[in-house]
C-alpha positions as a printed Julia matrix, in Angstrom:
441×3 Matrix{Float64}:
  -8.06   -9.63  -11.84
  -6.59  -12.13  -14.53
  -4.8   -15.01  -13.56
  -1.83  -13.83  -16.07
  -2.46  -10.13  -14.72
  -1.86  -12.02  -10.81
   0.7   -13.73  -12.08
   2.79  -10.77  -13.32
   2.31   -8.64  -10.21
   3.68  -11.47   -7.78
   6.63  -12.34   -9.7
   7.5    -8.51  -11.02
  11.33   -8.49  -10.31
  10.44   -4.94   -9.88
  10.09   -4.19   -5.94
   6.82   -3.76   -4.5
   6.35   -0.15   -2.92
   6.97   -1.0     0.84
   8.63   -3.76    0.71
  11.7    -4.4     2.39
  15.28   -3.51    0.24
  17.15   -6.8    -0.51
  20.66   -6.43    0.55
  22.42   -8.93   -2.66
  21.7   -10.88   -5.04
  21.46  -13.39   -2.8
  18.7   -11.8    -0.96
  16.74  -11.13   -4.27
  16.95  -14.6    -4.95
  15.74  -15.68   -1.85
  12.71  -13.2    -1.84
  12.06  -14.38   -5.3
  12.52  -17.87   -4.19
   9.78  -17.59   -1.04
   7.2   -16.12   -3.42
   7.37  -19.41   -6.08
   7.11  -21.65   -3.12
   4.32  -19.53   -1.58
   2.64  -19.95   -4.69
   3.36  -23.5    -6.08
   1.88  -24.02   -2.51
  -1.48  -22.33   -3.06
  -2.21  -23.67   -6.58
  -1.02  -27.21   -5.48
  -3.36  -26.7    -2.74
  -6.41  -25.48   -5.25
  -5.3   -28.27   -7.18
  -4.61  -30.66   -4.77
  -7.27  -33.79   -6.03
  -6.15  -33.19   -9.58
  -2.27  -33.26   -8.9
  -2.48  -36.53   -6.57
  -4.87  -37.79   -9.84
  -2.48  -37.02  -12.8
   0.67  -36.96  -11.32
   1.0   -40.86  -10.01
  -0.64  -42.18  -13.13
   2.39  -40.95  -14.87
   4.94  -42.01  -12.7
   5.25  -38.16  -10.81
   4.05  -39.25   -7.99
   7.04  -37.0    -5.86
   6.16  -33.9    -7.91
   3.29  -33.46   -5.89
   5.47  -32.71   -3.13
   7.89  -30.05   -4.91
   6.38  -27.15   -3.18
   8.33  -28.43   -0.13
  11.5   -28.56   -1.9
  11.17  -25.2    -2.85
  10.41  -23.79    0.46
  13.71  -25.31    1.83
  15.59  -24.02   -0.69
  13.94  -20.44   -0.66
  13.93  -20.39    3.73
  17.45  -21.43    3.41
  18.58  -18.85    1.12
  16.46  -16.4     3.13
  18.67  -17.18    6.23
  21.43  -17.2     4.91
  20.84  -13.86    3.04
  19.39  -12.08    5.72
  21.54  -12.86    9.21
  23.76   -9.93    8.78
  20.69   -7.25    9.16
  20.1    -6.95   13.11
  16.42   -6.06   12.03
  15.56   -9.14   10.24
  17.93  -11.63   12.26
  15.93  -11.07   15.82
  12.67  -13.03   14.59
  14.86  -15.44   12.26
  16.4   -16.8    15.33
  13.59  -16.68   17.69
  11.85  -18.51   15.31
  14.78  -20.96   15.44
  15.24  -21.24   18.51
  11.81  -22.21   19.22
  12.19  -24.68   16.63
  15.24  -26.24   17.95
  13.43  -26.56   21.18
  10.95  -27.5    20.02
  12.05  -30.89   18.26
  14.44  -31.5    21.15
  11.67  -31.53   23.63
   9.43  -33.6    20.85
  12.38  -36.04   21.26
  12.72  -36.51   24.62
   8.61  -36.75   24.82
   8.94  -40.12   22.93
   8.29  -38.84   19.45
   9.78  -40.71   16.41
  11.84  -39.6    13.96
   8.9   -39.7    11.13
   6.24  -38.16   13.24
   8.61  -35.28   13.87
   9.74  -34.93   10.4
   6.02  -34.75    8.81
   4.9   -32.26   11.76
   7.96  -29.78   10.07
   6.94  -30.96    6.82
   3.34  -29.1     7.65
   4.84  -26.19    9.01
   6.76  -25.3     6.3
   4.28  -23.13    4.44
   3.81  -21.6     7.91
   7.6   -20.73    7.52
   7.8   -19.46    4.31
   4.4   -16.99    4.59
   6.28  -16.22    7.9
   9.27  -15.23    6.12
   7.61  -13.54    3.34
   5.81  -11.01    6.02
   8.44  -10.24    7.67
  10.35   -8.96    4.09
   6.49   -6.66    3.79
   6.1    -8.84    0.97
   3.13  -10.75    1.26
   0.99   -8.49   -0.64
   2.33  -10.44   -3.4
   1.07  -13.86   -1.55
  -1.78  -12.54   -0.87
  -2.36  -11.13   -4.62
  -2.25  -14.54   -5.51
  -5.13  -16.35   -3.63
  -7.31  -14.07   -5.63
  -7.74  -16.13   -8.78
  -8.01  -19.16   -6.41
 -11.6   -17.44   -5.17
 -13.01  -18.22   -8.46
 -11.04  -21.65   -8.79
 -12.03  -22.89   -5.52
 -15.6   -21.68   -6.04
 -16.1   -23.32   -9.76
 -14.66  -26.4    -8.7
 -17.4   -27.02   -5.57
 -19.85  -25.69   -7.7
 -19.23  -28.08  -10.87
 -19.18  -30.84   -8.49
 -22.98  -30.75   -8.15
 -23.52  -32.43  -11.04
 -20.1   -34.01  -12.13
 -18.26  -36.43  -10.1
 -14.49  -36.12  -10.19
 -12.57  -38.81  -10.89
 -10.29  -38.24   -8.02
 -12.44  -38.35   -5.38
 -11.73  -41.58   -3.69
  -9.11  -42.36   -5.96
  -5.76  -43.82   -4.34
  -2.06  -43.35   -4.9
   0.93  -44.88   -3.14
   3.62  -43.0    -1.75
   6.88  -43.76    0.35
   5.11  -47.29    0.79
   1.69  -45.68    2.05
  -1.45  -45.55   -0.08
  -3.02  -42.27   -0.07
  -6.48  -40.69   -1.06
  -5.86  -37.85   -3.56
  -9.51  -36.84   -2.25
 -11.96  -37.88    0.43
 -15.33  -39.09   -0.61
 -17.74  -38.48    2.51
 -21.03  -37.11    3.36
 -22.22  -34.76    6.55
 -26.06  -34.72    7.32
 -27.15  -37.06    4.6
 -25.33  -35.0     1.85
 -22.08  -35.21    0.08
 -19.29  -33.03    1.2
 -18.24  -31.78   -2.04
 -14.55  -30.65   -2.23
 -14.27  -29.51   -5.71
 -10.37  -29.58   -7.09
  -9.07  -29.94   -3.75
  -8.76  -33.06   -1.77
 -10.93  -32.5     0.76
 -14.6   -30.17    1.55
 -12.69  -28.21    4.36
  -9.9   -27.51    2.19
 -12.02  -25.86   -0.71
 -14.29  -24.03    2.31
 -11.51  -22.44    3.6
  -9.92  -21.47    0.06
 -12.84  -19.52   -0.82
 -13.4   -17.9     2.34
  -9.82  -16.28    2.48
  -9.36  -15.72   -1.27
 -13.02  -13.83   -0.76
 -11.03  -11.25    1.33
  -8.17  -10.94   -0.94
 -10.51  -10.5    -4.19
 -12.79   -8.33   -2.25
  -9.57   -5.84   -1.39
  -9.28   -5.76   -5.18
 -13.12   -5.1    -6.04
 -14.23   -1.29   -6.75
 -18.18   -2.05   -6.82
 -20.36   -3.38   -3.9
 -22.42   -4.95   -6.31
 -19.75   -7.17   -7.5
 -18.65   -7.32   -3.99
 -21.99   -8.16   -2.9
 -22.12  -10.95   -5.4
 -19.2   -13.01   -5.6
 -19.95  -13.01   -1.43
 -22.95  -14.95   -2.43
 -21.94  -16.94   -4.76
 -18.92  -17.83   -2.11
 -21.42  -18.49    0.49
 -23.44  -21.15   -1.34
 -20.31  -23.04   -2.47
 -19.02  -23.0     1.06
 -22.89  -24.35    2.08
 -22.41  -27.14   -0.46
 -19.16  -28.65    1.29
 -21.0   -28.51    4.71
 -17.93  -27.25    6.83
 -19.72  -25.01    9.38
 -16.99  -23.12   10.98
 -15.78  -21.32    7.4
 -19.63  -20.75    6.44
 -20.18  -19.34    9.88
 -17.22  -17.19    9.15
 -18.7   -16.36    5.42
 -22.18  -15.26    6.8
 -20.29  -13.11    9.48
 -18.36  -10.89    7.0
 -20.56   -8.76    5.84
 -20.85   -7.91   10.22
 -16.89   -8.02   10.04
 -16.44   -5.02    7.21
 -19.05   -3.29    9.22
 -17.7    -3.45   12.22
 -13.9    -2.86   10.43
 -15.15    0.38    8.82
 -17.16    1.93   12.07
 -13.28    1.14   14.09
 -11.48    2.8    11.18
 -13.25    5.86   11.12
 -12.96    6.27   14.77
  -9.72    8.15   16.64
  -6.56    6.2    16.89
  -7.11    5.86   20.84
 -10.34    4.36   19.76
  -9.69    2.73   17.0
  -6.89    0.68   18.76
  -9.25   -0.29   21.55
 -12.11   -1.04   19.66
  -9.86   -3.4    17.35
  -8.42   -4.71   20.4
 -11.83   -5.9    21.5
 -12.37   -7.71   18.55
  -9.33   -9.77   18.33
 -10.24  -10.1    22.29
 -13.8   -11.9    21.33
 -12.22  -14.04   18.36
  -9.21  -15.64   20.37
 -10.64  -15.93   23.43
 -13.05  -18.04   21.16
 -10.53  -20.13   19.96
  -8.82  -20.38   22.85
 -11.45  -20.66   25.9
 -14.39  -21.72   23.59
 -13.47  -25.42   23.47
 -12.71  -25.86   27.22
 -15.96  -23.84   28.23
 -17.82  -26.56   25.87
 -16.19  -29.41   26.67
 -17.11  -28.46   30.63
 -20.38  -28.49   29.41
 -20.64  -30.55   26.77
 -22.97  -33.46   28.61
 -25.37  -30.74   29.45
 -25.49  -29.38   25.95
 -25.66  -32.55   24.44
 -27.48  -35.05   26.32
 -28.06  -37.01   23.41
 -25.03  -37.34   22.38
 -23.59  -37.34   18.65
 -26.56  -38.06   17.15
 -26.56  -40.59   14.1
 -27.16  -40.49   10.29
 -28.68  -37.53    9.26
 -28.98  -36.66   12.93
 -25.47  -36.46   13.32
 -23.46  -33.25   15.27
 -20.06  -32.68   14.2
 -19.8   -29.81   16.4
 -21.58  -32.22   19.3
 -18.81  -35.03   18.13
 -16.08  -32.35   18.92
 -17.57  -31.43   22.21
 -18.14  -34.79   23.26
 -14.75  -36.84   22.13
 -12.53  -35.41   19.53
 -11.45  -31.76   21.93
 -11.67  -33.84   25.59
  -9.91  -36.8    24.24
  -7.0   -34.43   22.39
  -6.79  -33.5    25.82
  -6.63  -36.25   27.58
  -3.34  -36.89   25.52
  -1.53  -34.61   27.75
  -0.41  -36.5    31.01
  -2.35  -34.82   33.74
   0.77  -35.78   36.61
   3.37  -34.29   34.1
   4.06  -30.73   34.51
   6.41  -30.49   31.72
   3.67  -31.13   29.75
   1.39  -29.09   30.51
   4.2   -26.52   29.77
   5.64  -27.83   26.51
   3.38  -29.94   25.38
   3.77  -33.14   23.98
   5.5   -32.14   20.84
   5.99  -32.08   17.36
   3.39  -35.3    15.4
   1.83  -35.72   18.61
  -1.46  -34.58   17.01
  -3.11  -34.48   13.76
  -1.67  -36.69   10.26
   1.94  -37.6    12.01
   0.09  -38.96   14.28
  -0.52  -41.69   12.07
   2.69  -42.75   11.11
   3.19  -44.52   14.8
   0.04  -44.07   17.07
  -2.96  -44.53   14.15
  -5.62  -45.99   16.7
  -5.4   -42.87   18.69
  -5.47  -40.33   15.84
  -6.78  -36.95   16.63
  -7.18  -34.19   14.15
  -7.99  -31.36   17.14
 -10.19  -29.79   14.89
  -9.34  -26.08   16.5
  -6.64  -24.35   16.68
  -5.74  -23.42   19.83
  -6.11  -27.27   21.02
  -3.91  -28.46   18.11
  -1.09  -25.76   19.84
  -2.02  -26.45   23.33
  -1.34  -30.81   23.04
   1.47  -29.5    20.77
   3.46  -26.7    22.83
   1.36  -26.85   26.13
   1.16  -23.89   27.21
   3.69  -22.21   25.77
   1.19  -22.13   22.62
   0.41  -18.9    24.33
   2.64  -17.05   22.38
   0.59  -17.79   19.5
  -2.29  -16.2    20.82
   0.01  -12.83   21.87
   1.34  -12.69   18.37
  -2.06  -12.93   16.7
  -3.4   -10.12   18.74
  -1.11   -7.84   18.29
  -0.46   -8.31   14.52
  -4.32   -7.9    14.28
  -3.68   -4.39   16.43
  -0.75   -3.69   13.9
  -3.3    -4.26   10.28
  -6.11   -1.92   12.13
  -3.32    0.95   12.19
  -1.89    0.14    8.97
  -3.34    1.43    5.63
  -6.0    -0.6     3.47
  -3.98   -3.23    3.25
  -4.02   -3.07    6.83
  -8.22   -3.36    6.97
  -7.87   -6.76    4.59
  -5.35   -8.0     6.57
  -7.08   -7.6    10.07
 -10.03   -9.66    8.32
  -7.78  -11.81    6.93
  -7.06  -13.09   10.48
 -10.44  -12.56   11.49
 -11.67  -15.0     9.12
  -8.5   -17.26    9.74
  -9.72  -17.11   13.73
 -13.27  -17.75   12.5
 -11.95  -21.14   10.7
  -9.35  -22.24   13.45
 -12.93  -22.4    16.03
 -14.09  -25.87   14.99
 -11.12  -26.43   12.1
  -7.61  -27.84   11.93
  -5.95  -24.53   11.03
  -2.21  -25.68   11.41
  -3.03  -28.78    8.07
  -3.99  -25.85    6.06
  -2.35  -23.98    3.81
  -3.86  -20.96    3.07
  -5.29  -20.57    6.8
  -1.88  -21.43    8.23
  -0.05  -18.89    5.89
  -2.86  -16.19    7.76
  -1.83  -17.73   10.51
   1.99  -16.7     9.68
   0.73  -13.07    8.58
  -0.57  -12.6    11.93
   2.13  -13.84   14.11
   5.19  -12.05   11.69
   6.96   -9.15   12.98
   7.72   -7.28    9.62
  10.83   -5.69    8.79
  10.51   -1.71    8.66
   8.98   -0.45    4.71
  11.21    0.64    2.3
  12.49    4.01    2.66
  10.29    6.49    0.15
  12.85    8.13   -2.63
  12.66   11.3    -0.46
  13.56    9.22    2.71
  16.84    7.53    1.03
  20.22    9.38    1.52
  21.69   11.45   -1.75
């Protein structure tokens, strides 16, 4: 697909078959609205070392940030738009409400201001792909990552022999200076992170946007190759946990197409079992390893070319996320320690304990406690609800499949695209638009 022929399918003002009806002009304005942001999000995102290049050396430094803008506007609009349908109200304020909560509790756990307001600032595309589901429109979001695939994938690839001028390059913004990409190796070799502004960022890009282009690809030739081609741009930004997740898909389709072709009973049990093995990854995998992390790695770290990033997780960045949580408080352990309390707001007041988590369920856990459980219920059943669906419904379950695969060793929640999967699989959508034969005379 084209980037103009992409381009015309997401922002058709013609509804998508299946997607919800849009109650006023209001509401098409607002659905209109979440797809730009959606989008401005995912191109600033494949774009990300370029714009924080360009846009400071002419004075736009803020511009950067106008995907943000966009998504308050469009959520707003969405809110306000949508409150008066009982369907599409019941998740709008139970995501709310667990907002509100949320920062309250943040506050009373000792958070600031700043580290609270960057922690919404990264859930906001988590929002907006939320909101976007639950309208059945994110075939159009999804539609979109395709072009990035090939993006994403020139960009590492080029890098090989060019060196961008953005990598290690600085900007200042709000009084802070910023990299507009990281320049650092893994294992004796540069991490190469192509257009983006960081190796993990352009890993992850091409592993989703694989999925979406392969939904769109007739031939398994072409299927076959882009795969490869994929894989060895992944290899050359050395993030394991998306190449891991790369090299498994070819097992994922398989397994996706023996579950589909099974009965429903089976089919929902067998799908259930493999959401089962990916979350309880997630979620048990880094506990189980940190228990025995001495035992598997006696050596410890490892240094220079020697070095284990997966043995430096084990060993200090999963125990001593945490070791965050006060073991004597029980609220906790419950709620977690709120909003910044992990990853980049962490920086703003606490930057000599800095932890990026580096998987998901232990960024939610030091975040909500245990009440990040909910994320984990969500997930499963949204990937029970894409194994029953159509074949939008097989792309989606490996959407969150590989999502699940990155979140293992990966800050999932600091990423667009695999937090907007994220958001796909924990949406309720609204009920499809009534067929022509369905709709009253």
């Amino acid at each position: 697909m084209t980037l103009a022929a992409s381009f015309r399918e997401t922002f058709s003002l013609k509804p998508h078959a299946g997607e919800a009806r849009t109650s006023s002009a209001l509401d098409e304005f607002a659905g209109l609205a979440l797809i730009v942001s959606a989008t401005a999000y995912l191109y600033f995102d494949a774009f990300g070392g370029v714009i924080r290049f360009a846009l400071p050396a002419v004075g736009l430094t803020m511009l950067a940030y106008s995907p943000a803008g966009i998504a308050i506007i469009a959520l707003l609009c969405h809110f306000v738009a949508r409150l008066g349908d009982t369907e599409s109200a019941a998740p709008m304020l139970a995501t709310l409400a667990f907002a509100l909560i949320a920062i309250g509790l943040s506050f009373a756990m000792g958070r600031s201001l700043g580290e609270v307001g960057f922690a919404l600032y990264i859930w906001l595309s988590f929002l907006v792909a939320l909101a976007i589901t639950q309208r059945r429109m994110h075939d159009r979001l999804v539609g979109a990552m395709v072009p990035i695939f090939f993006i994403a994938t020139a960009g590492v690839l080029l890098n090989i022999v060019v060196r961008y001028p953005w990598v290690d390059a600085s900007y200042e913004v709000l009084g802070r200076q910023m990299v507009a990409a990281r320049d650092w190796e893994a294992y004796g070799m540069p991490r190469l992170s192509g257009f983006t502004r960081a190796s993990y960022t352009a890993a992850a890009q091409i592993l989703i946007c694989y999925v979406a282009l392969e939904h769109r690809t007739k031939s398994l030739a072409w299927r076959a190759g882009f795969w490869a081609v994929g894989l060895v741009a992944i290899y050359y930004t050395t993030s394991k946990s998306p190449m891991l997740a790369m090299a498994l898909l070819p097992l994922t389709y398989f397994l996706v197409g023996r579950i589909r072709d099974s009965g429903a009973a089976r089919r929902r049990w067998a799908a259930s079992a493999l959401m089962a093995f990916w979350l309880l990854l997630v979620f048990a995998g880094p506990f189980l390893a940190m228990t025995y992390g001495p035992q598997l790695y006696p050596a410890g770290t490892g240094v220079g070319a020697d070095y284990s990033s997966f043995a430096d997780r084990v060993l200090n960045t999963w125990p001593n996320a945490i070791a965050m949580i006060d073991r004597y408080d029980p609220v906790q352990w419950v709620f977690g320690r709120g909003l910044g309390s992990i990853g980049s707001p962490q920086q703003l007041s606490h930057p000599d304990s800095y932890n990026p988590g580096d998987n998901l369920a232990i960024y939610l856990c030091v975040t909500f406690g245990l009440a990040s459980l909910v994320f984990g219920v969500l997930m499963f059943r949204g990937g029970q609800r894409a194994i029953a669906a159509g074949s939008r419904g097989r792309r989606d379950f490996v959407l969150i499949i590989a999502m699940l695969g990155i979140g293992t060793a990966a800050n999932v929640i600091e990423s667009i695209l695999p937090s907007m999967i994220l958001a796909i699989a924990c949406a309720r959508p609204r009920s499809r638009r009534p067929s022509r034969s369905e709709r009253p005379a």
